[in-house]
N, CA, C and O atoms as a GROMACS GRO file, in nm:
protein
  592
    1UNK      N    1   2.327   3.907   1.454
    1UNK     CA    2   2.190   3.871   1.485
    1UNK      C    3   2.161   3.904   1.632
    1UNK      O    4   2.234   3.882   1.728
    2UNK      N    5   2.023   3.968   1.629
    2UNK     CA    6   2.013   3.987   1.747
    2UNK      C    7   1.975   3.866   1.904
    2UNK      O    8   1.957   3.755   1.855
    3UNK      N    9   1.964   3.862   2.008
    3UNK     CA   10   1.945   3.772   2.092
    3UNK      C   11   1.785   3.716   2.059
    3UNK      O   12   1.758   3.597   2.077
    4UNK      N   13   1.692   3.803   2.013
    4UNK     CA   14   1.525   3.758   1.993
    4UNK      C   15   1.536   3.663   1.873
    4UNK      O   16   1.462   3.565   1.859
    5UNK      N   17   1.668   3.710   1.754
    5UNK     CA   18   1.630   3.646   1.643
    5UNK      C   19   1.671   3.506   1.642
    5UNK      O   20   1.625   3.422   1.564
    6UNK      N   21   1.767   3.481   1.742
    6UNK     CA   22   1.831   3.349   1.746
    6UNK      C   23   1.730   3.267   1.844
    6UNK      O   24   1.755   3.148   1.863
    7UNK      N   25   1.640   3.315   1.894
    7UNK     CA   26   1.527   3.224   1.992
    7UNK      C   27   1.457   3.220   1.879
    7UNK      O   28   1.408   3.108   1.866
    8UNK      N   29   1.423   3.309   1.772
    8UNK     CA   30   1.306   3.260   1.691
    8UNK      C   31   1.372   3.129   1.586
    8UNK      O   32   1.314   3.022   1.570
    9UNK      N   33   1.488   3.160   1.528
    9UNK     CA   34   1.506   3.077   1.473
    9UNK      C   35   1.535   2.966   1.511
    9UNK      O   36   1.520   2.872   1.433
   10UNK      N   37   1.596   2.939   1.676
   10UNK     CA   38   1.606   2.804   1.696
   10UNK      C   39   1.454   2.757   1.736
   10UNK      O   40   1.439   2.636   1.722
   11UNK      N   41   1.350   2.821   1.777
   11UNK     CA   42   1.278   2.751   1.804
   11UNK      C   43   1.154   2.685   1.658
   11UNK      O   44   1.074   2.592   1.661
   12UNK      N   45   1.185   2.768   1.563
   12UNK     CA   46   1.081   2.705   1.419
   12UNK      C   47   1.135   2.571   1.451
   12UNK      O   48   1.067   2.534   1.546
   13UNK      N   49   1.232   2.469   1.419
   13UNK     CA   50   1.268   2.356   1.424
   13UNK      C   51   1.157   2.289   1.502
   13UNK      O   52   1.113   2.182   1.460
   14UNK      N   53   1.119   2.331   1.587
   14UNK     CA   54   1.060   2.284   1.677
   14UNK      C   55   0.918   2.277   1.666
   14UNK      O   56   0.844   2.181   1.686
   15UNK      N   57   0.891   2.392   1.633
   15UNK     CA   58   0.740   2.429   1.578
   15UNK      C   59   0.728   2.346   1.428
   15UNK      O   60   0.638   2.270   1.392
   16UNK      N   61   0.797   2.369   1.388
   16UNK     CA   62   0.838   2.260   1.240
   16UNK      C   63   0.773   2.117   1.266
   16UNK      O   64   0.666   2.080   1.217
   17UNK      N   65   0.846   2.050   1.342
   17UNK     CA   66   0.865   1.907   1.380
   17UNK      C   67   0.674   1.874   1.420
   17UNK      O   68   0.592   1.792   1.377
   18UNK      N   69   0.669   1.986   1.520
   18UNK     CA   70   0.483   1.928   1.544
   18UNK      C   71   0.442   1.938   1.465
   18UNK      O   72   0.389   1.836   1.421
   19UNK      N   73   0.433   2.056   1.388
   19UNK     CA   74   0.299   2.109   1.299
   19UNK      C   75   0.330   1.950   1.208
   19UNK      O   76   0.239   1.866   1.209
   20UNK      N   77   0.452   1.923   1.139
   20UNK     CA   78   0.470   1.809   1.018
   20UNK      C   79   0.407   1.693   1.143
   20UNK      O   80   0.327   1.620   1.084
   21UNK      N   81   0.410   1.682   1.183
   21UNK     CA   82   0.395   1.538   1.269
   21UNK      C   83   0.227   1.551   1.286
   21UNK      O   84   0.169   1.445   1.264
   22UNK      N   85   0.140   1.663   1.320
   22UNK     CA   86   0.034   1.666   1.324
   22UNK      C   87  -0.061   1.651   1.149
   22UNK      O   88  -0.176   1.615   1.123
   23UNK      N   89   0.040   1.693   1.071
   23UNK     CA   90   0.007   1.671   0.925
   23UNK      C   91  -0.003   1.576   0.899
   23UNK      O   92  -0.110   1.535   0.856
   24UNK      N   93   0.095   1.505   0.912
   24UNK     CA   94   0.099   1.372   0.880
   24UNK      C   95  -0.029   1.302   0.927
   24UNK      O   96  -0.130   1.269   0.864
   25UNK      N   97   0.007   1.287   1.066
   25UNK     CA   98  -0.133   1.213   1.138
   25UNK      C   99  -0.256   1.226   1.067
   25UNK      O  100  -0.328   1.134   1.026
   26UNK      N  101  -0.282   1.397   1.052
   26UNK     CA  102  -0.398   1.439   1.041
   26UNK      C  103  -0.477   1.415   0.872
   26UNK      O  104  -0.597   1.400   0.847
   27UNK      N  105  -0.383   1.419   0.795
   27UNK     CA  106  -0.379   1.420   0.664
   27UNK      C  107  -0.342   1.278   0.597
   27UNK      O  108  -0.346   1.245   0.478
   28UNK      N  109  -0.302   1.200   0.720
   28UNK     CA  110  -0.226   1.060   0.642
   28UNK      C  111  -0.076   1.093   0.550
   28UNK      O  112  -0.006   1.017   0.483
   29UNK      N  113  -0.070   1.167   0.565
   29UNK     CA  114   0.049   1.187   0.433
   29UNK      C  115   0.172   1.150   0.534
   29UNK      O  116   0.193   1.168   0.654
   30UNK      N  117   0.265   1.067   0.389
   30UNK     CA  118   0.398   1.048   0.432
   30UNK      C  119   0.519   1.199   0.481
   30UNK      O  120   0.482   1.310   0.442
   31UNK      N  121   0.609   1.193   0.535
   31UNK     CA  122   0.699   1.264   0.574
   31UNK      C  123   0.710   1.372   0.430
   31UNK      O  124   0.694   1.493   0.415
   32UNK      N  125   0.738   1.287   0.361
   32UNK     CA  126   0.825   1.402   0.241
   32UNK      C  127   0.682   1.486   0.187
   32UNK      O  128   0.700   1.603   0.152
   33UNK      N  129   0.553   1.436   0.179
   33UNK     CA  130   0.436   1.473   0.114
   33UNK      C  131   0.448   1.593   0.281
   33UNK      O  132   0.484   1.711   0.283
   34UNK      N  133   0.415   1.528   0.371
   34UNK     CA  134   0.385   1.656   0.466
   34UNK      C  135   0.479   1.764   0.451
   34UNK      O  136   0.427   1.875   0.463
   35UNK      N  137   0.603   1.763   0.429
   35UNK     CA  138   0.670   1.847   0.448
   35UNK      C  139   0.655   1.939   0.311
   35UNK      O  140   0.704   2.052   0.318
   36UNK      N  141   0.593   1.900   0.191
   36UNK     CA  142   0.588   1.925   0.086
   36UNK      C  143   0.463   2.043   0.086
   36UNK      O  144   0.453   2.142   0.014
   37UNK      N  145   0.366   1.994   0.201
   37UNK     CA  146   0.260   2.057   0.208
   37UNK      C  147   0.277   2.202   0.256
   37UNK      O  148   0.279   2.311   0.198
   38UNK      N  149   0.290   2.159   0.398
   38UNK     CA  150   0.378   2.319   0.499
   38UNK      C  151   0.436   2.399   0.417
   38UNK      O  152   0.379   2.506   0.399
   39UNK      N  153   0.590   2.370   0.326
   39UNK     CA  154   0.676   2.410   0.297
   39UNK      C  155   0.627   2.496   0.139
   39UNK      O  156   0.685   2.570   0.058
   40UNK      N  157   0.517   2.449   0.149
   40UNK     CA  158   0.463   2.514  -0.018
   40UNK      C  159   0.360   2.616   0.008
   40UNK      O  160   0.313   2.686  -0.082
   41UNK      N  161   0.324   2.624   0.141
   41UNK     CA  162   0.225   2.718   0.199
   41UNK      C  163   0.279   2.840   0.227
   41UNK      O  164   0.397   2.850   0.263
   42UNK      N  165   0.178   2.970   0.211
   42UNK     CA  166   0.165   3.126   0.259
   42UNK      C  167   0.242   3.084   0.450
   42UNK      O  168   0.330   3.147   0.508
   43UNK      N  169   0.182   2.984   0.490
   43UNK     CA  170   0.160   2.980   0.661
   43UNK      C  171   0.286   2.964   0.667
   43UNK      O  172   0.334   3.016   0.767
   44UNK      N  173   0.393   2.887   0.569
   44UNK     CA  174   0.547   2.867   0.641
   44UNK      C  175   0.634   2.994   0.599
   44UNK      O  176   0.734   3.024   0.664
   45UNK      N  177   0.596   3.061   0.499
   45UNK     CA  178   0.662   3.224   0.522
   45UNK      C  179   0.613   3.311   0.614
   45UNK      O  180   0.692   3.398   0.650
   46UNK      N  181   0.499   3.312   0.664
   46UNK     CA  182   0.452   3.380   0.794
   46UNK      C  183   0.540   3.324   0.894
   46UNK      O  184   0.614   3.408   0.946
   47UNK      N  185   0.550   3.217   0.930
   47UNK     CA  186   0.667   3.139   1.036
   47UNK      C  187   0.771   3.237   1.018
   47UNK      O  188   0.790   3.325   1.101
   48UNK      N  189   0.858   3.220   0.883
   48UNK     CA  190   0.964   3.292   0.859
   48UNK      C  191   0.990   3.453   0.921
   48UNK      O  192   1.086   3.496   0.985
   49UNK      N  193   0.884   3.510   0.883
   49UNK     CA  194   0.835   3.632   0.906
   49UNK      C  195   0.864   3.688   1.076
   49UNK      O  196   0.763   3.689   1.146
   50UNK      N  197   0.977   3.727   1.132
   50UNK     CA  198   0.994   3.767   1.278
   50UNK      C  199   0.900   3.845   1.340
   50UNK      O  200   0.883   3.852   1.462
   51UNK      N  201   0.824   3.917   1.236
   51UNK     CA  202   0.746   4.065   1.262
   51UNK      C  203   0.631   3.990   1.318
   51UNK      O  204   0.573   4.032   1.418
   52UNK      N  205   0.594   3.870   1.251
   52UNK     CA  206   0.431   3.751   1.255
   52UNK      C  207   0.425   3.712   1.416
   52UNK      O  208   0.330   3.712   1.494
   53UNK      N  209   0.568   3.680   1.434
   53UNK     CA  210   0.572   3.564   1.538
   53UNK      C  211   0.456   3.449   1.597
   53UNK      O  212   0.391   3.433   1.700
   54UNK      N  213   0.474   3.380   1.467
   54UNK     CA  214   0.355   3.309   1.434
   54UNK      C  215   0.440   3.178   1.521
   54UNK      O  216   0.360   3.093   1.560
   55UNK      N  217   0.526   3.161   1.544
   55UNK     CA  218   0.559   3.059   1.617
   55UNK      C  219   0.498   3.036   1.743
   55UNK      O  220   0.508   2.916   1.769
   56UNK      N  221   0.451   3.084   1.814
   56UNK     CA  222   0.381   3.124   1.934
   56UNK      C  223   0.280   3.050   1.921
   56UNK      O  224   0.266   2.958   2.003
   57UNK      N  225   0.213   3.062   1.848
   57UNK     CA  226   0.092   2.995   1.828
   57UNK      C  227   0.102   2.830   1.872
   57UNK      O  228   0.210   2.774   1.886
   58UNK      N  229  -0.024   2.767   1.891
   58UNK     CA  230   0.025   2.617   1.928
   58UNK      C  231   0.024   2.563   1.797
   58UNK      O  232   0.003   2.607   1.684
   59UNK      N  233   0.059   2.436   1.856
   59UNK     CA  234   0.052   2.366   1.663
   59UNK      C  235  -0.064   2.299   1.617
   59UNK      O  236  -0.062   2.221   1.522
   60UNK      N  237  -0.232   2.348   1.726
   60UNK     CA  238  -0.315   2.333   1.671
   60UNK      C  239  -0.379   2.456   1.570
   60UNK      O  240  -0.411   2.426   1.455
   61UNK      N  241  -0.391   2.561   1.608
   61UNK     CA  242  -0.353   2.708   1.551
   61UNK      C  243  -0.306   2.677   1.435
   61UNK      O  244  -0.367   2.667   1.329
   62UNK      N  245  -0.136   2.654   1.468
   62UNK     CA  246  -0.123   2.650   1.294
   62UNK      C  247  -0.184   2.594   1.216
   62UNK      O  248  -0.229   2.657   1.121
   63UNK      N  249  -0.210   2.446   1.229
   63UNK     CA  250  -0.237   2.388   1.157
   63UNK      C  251  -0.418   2.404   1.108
   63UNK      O  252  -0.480   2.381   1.005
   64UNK      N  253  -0.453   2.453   1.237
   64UNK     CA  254  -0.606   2.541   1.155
   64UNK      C  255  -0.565   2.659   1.078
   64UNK      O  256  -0.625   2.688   0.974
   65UNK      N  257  -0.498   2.707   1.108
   65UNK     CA  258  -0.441   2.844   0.970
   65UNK      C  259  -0.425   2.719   0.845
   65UNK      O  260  -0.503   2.698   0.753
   66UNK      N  261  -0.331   2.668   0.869
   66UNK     CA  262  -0.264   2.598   0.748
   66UNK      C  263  -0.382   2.553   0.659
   66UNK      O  264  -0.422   2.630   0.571
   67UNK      N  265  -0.422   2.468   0.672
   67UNK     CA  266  -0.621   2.391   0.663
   67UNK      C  267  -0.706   2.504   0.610
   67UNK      O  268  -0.774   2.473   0.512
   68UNK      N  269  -0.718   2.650   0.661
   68UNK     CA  270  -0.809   2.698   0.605
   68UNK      C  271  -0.747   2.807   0.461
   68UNK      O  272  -0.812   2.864   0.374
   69UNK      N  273  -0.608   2.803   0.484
   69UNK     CA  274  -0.515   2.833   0.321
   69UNK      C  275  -0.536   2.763   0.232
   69UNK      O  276  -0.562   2.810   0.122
   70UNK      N  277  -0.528   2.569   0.265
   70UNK     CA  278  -0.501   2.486   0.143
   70UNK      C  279  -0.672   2.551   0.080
   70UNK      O  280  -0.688   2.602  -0.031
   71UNK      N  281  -0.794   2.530   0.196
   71UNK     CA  282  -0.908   2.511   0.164
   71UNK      C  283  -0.950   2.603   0.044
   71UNK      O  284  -1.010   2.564  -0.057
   72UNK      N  285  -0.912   2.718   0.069
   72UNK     CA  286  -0.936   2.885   0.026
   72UNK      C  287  -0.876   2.880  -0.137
   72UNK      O  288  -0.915   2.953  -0.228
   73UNK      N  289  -0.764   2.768  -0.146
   73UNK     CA  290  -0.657   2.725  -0.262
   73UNK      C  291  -0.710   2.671  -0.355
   73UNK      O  292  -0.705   2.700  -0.475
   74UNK      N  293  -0.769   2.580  -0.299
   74UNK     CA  294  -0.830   2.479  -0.366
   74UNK      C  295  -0.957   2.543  -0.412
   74UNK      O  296  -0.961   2.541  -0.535
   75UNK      N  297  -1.084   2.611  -0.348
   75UNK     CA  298  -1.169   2.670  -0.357
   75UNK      C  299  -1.164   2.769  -0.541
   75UNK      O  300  -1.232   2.774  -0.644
   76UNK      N  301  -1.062   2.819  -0.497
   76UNK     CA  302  -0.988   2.939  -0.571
   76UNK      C  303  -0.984   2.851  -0.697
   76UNK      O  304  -1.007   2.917  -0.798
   77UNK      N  305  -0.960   2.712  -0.720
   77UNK     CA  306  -0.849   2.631  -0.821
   77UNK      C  307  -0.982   2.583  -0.905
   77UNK      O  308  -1.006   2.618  -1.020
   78UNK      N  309  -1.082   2.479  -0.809
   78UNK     CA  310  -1.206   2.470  -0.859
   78UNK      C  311  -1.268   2.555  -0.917
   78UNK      O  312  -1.285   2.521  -1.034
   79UNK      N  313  -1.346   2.724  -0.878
   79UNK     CA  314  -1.367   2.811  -0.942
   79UNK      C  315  -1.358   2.858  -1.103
   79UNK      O  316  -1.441   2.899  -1.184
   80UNK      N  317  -1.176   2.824  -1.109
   80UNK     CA  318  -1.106   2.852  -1.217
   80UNK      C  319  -1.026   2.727  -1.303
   80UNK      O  320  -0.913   2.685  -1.283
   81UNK      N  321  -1.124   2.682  -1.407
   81UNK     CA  322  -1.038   2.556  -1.440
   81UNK      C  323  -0.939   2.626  -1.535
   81UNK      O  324  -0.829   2.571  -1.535
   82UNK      N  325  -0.944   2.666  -1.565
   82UNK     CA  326  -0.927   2.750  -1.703
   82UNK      C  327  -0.735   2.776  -1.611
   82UNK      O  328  -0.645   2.698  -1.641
   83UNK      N  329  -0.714   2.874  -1.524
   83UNK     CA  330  -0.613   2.853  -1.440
   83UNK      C  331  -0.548   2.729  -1.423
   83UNK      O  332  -0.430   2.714  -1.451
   84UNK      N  333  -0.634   2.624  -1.369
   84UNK     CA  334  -0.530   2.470  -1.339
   84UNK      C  335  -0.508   2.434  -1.460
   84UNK      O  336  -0.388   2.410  -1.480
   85UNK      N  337  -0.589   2.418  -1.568
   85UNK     CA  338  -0.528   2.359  -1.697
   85UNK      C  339  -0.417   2.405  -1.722
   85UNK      O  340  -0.321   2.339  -1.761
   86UNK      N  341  -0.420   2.574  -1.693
   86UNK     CA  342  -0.303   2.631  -1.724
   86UNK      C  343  -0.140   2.583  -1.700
   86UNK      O  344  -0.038   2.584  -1.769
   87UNK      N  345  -0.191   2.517  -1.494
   87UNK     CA  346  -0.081   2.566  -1.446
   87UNK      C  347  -0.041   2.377  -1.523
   87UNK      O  348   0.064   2.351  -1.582
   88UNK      N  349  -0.126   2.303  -1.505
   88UNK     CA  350  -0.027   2.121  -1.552
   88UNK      C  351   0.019   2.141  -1.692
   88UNK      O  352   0.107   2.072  -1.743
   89UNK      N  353  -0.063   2.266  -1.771
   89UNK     CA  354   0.016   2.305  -1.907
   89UNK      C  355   0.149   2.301  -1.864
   89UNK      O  356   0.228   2.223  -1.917
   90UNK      N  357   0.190   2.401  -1.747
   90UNK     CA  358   0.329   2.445  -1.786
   90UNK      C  359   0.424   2.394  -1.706
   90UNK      O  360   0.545   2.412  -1.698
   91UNK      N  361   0.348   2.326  -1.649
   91UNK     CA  362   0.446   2.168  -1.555
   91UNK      C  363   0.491   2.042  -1.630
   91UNK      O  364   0.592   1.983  -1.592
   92UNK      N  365   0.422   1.998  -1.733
   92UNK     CA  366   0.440   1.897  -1.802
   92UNK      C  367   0.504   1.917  -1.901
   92UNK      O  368   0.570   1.827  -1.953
   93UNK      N  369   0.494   2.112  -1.978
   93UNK     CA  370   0.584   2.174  -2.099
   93UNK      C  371   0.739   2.190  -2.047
   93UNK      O  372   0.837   2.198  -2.122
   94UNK      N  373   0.742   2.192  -1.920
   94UNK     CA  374   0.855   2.271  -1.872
   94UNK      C  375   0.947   2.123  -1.826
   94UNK      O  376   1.067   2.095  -1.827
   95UNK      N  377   0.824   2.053  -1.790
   95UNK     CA  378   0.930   1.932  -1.731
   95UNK      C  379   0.973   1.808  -1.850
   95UNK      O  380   1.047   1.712  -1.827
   96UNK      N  381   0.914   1.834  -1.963
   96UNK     CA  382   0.920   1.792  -2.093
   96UNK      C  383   1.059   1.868  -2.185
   96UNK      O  384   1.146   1.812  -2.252
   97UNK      N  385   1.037   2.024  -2.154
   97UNK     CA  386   1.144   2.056  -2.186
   97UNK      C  387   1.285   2.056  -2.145
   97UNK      O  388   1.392   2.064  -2.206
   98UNK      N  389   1.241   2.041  -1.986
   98UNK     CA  390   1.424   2.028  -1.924
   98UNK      C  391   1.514   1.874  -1.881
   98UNK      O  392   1.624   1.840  -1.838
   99UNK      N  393   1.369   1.808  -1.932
   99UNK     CA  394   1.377   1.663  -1.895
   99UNK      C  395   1.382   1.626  -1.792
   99UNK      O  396   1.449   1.525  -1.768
  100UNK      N  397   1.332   1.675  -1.719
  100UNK     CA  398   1.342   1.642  -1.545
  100UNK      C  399   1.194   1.532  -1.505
  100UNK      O  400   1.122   1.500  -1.600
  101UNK      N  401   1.166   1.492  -1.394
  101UNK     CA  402   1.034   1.428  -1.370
  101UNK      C  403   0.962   1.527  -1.359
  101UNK      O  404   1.011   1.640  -1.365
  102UNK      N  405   0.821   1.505  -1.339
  102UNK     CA  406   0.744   1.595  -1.265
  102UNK      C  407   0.759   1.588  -1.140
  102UNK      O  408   0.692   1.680  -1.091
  103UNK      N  409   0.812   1.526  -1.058
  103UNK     CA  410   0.827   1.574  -0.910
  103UNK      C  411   0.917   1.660  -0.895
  103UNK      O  412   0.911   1.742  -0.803
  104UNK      N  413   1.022   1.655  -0.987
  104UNK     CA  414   1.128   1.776  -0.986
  104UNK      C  415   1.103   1.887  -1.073
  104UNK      O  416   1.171   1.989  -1.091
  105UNK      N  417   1.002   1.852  -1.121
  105UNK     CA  418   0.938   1.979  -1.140
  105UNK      C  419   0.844   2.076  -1.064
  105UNK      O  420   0.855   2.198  -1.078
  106UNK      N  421   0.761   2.023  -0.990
  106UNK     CA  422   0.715   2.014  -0.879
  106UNK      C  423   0.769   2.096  -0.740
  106UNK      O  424   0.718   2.185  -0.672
  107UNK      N  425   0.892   2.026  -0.734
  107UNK     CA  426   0.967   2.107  -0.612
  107UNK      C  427   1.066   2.220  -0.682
  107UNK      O  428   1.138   2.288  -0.608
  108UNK      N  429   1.069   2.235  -0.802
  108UNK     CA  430   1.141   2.351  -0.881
  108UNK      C  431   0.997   2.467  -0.873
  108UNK      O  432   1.020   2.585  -0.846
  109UNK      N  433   0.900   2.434  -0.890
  109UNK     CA  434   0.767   2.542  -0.898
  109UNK      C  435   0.741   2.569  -0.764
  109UNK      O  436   0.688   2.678  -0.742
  110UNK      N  437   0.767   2.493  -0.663
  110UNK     CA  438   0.720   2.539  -0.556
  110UNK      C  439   0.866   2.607  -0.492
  110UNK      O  440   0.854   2.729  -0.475
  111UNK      N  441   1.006   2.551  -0.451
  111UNK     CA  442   1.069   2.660  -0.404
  111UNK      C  443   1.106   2.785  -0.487
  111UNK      O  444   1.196   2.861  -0.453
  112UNK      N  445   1.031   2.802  -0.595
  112UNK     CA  446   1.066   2.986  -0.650
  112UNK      C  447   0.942   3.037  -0.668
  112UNK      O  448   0.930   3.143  -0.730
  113UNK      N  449   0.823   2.965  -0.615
  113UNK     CA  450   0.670   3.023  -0.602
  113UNK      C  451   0.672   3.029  -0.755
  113UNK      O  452   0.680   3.148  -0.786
  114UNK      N  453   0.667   2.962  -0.847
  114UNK     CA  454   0.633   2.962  -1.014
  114UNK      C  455   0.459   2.969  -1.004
  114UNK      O  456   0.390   3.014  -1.096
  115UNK      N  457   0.421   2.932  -0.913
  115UNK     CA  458   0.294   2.903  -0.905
  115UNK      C  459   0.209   3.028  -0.864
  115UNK      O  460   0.090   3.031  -0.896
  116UNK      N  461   0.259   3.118  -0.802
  116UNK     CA  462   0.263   3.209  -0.773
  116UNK      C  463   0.282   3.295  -0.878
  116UNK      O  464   0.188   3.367  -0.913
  117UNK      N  465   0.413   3.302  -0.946
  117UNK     CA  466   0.412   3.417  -1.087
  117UNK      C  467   0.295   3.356  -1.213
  117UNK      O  468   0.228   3.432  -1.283
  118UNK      N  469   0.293   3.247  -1.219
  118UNK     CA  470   0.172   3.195  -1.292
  118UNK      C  471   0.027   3.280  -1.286
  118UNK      O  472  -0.038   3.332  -1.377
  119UNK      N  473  -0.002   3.273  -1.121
  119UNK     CA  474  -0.131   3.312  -1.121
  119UNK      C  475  -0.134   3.476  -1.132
  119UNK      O  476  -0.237   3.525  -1.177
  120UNK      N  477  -0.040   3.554  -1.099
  120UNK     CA  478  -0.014   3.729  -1.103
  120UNK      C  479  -0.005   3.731  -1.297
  120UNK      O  480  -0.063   3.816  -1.365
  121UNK      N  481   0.078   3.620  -1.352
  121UNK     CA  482   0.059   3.676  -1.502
  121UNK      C  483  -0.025   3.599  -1.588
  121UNK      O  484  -0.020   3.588  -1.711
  122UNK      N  485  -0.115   3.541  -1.495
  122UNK     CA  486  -0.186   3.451  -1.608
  122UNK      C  487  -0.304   3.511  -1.701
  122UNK      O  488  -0.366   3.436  -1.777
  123UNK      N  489  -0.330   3.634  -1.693
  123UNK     CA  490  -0.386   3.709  -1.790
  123UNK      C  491  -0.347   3.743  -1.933
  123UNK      O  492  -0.419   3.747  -2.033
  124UNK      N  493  -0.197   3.771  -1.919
  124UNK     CA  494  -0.113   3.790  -1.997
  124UNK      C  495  -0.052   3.649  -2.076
  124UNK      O  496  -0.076   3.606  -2.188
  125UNK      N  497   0.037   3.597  -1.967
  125UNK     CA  498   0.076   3.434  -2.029
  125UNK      C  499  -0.030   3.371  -2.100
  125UNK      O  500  -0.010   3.391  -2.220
  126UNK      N  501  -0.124   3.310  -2.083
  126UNK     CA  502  -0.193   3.201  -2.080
  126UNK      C  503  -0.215   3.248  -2.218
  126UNK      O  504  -0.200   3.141  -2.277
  127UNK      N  505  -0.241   3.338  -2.313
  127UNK     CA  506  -0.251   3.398  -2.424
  127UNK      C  507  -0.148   3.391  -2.532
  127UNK      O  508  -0.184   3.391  -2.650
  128UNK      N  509   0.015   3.384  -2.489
  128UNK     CA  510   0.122   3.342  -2.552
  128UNK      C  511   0.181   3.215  -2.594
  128UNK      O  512   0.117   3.130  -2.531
  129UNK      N  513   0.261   3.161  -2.659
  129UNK     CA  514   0.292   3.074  -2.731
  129UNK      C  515   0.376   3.014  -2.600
  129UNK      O  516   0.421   3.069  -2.499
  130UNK      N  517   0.377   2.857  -2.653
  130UNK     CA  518   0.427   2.721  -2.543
  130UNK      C  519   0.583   2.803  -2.491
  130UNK      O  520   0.627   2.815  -2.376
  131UNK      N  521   0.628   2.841  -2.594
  131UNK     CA  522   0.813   2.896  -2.616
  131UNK      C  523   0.811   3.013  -2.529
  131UNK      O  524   0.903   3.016  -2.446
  132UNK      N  525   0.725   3.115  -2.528
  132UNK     CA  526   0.681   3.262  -2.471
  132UNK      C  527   0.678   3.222  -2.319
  132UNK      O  528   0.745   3.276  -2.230
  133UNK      N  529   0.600   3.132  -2.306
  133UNK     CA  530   0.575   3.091  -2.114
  133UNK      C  531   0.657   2.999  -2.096
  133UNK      O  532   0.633   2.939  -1.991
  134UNK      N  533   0.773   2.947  -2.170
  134UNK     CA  534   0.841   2.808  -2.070
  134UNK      C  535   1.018   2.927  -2.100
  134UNK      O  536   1.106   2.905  -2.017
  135UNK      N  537   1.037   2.991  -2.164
  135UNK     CA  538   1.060   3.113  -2.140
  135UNK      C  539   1.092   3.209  -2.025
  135UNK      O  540   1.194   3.244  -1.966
  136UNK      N  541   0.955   3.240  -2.018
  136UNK     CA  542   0.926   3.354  -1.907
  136UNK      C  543   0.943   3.254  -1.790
  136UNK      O  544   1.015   3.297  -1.699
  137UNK      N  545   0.892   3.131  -1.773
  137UNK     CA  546   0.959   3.059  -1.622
  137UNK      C  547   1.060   3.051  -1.580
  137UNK      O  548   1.080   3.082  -1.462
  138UNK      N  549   1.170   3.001  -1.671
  138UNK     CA  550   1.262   2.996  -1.682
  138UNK      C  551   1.313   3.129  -1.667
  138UNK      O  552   1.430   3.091  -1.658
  139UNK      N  553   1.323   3.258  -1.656
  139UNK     CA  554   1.364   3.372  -1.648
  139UNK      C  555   1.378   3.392  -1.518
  139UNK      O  556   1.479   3.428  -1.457
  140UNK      N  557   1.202   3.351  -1.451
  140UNK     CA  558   1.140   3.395  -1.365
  140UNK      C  559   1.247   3.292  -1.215
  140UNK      O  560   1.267   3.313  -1.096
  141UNK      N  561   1.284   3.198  -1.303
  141UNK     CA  562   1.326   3.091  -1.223
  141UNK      C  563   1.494   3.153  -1.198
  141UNK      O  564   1.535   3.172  -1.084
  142UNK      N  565   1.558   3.173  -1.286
  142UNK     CA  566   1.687   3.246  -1.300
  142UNK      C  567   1.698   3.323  -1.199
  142UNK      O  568   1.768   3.325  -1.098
  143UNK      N  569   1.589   3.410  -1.257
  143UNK     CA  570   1.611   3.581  -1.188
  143UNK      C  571   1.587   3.552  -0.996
  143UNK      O  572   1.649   3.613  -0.909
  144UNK      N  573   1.471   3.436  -0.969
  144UNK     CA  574   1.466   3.457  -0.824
  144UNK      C  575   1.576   3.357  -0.779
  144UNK      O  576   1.555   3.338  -0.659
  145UNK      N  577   1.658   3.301  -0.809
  145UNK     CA  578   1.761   3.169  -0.795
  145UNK      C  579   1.880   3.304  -0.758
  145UNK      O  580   1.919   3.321  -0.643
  146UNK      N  581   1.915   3.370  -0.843
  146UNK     CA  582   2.048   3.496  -0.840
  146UNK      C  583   1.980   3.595  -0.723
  146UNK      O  584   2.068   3.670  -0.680
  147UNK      N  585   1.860   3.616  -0.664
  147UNK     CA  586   1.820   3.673  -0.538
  147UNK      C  587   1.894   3.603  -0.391
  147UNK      O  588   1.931   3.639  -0.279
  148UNK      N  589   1.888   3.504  -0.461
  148UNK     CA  590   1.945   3.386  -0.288
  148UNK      C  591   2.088   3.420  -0.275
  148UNK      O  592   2.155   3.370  -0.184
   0.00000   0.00000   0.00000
């Protein structure tokens, strides 16, 4: 690793710690909900991103980036019910089928972006049988799990 990459990475921790601490405040949300928020966002792979060097930014910045993603999300979600029905379809099929809670289902959809392959195939999915899409998650979930 080079000498730039080890300043970027020690310093996210840091940038981490405000932005969640300004969430919290700002949003009311507990620790694990804030961190749930950041950590499920476009804005914390830009962090990731060395090329972004989005760390720089203050942690009012981010957190106006962050704020105008959820907004744009949500915007997007309202628009399309037809999509959200979709996506608690396959949160409640999937977490029904593996027997897990929905919160662990929850943090299973959000660290492999399921939510994400949802909305790229939901033209296609949303048209197939309960077995066809809890299936294809499960694939989808496999296949990016053997990437790490």
């Amino acid at each position: 690793m080079n000498k730039q990459s080890n300043i970027e990475s020690d310093m996210l921790p840091f940038t981490m710690r405000e932005l969640v601490s300004m969430v919290m405040q700002r949003k009311t949300l507990a620790l694990e909900d804030a961190l749930y928020y950041i950590y499920s966002s476009d804005l914390y792979s830009s962090l990731l991103d060395e090329g972004k060097k989005m760390w720089y930014l203050s942690t009012l910045s981010l957190y106006e980036t962050l704020e105008k993603e959820k907004t744009e999300k949500r915007k997007q979600q309202e628009n399309d019910p037809k999509r959200l029905l979709f996506e608690v379809f396959c949160i409640e099929n999937y977490r029904e089928i593996k027997n897990i809670s929905a919160k662990e289902t929850l943090q299973l959809f959000s660290e492999y972006d399921v939510f994400g392959f949802l909305n790229e195939t939901f033209e296609t999915l949303h048209t197939q049988s309960t077995t066809y899409i809890l299936d294809s998650i499960s694939t989808y979930i496999r296949n990016k799990g053997q990437k790490r």
